[in-house]
N, C-alpha and C positions, 0 to 999 in steps of 0.2 A: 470237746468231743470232735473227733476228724471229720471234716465233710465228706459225705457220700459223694463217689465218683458221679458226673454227670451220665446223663441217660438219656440217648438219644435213638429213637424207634422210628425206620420208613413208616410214614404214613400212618401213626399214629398223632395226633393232637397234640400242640404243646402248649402250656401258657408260659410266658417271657415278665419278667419287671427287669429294671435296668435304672437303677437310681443315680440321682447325682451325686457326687461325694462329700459325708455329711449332712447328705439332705440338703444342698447347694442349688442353685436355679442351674438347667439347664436348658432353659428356652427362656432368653431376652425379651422378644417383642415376635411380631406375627413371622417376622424374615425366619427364624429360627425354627421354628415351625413345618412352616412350607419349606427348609430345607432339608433339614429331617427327613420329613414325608417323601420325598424327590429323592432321597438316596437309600429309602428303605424298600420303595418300591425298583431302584435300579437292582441293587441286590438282591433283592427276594426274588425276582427273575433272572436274574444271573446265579446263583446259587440253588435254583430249583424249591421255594418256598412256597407256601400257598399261604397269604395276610388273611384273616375271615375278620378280625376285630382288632381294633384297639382304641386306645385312648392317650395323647400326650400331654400331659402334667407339667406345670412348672417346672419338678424338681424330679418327675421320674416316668417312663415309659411301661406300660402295658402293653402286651400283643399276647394275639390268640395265634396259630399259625401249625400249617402241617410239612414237615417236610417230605419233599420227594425221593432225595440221594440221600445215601451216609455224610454224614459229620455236616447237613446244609445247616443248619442252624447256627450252628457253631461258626460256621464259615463268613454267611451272613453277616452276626452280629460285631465278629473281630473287623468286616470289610466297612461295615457303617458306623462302628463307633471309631476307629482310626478319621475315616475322612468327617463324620462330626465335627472331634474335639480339634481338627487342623485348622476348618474352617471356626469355629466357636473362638479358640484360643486366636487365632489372627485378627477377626475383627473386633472383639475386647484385650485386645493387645496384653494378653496373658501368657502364662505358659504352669505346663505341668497337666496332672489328669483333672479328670473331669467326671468320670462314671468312678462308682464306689464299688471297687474289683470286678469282676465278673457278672454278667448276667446273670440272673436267679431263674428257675425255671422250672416246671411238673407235668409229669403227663397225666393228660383226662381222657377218661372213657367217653367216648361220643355218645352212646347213648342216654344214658340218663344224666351225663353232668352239663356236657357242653353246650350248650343252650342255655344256663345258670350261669355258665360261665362270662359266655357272651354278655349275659347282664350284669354280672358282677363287673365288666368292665368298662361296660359303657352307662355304668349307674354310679362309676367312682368321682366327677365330678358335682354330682347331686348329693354324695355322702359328704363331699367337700364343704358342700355352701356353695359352690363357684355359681348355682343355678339354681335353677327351681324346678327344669324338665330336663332329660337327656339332649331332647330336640335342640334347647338351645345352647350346647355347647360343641363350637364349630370343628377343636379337631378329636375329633372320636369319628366313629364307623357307624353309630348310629342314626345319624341323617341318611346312610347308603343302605342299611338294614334296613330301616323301619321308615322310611319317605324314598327310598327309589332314586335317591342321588349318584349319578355314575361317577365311576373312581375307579384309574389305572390299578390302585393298589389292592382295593378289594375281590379276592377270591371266593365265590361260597361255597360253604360245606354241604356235603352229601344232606346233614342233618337238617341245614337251613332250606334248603332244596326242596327237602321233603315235607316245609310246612304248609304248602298249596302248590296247586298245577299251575298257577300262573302268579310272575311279578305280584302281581296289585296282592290278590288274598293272601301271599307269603307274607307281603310288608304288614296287610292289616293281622296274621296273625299274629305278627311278631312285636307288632306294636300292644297285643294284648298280654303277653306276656311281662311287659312289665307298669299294669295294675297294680302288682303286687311287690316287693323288697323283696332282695333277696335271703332268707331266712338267716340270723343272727347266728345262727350254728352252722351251717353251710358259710360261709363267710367267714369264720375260725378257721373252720375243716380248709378253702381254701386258702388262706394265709396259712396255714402252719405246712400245709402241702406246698407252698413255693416256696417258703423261706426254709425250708429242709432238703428241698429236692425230691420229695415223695411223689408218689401216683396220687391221683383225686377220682374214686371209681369204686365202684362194688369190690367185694374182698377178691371174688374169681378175676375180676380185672387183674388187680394186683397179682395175684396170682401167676396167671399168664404172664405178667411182663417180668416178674423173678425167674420165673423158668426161662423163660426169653433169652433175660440179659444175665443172668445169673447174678445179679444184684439185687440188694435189700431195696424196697420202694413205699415201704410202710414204718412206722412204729417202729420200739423196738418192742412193745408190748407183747405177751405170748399168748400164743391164743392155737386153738386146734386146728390143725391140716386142713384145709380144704380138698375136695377132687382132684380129679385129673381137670386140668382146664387145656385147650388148645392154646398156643402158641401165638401173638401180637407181632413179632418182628423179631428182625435177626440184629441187627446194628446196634452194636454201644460204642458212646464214645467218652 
């Protein structure tokens, strides 16, 4: 089946994976790490991005992230995975790619997903084995969400925002949120929404953003019309 055009919405949420090729290591030892991190944070500011989460993996990258301009995302990821794989491939004196095609990516409804989402991504080294607490796995966002650690790269969302009036109760709610796993079905629903390119959101979400972008963001299941829903963004790319 042909892949759905990518879809890209100002200022709507996006989630990112970006694996390595074949499921290959793309982080050596900690240098590769903290280099990454030092050139996702220069682009995500140079390209107009907001980071709220991620997670870097062995063999593949998570980011939650909003952009601000048309095509940042896309801009972004072409800016940091070139200078990556230059540095990568130099000091393992290799050559050729690195990342396994293209970034993968879906957009989420802020309301009721993102905040799942944030946890689905900083709860992927715990689904791992790598840990036994999110707390203790050093490069994720959740030592900055949930403990109050500052980070150039970290942006918060409206929705993180609004989980207390002040720092401390925001982290302590946020650290209550994940008591619980993320639901085995929600975790489908979000896999099969990135590796397709779909929306992750109520059906009206969805909705809106096919009007939007005038692109499919669901299924191809058939199912009855919904409403008029207002309009998410103007930008596809």
């Amino acid at each position: 089946m042909a892949r759905l055009p990518r879809i890209q919405l100002t200022d709507i949420p996006q989630h990112i994976i970006q694996r390595g090729n074949n499921r290959n290591l793309c982080f050596a030892d900690e240098q590769d790490f903290a280099a990454y991190a030092h050139w996702l944070t220069e682009y995500s500011v140079k390209h107009y991005v907001d980071i709220h989460a991620w997670v870097f993996m062995t063999n593949h990258v998570h980011l939650l992230c909003t952009p601000r301009k048309s095509n940042a995302i896309s801009l972004m990821m072409q800016s940091l995975g070139r200078r990556y794989v230059q540095y990568f491939n130099y000091k393992y004196r290799r050559s050729g790619t690195l990342w396994e095609g293209r970034f993968k990516s879906c957009l989420i409804e802020d309301v009721s997903y993102l905040l799942q989402v944030y946890k689905y991504i900083e709860l992927n080294p715990v689904r791992a084995n790598m840990v036994a607490e999110p707390s203790e796995y050093f490069w994720s966002s959740y030592q900055i969400n949930a403990l109050g650690k500052q980070s150039e790269l970290c942006t918060p969302h409206p929705v993180y925002i609004e989980l207390g009036t002040n720092s401390l109760v925001r982290q302590e709610t946020y650290q209550s949120l994940f008591k619980y796993q993320v639901a085995p079905k929600l975790i489908e629903d979000i896999r099969v929404s990135l590796n397709k390119g779909l929306a992750l959101g109520s059906e009206c979400f969805k909705s809106e953003v096919e009007q939007s972008s005038g692109r499919r963001v669901r299924g191809a299941k058939l199912g009855r019309p919904l409403g008029s829903c207002k309009k998410v963004g103007s930008d596809t790319h």
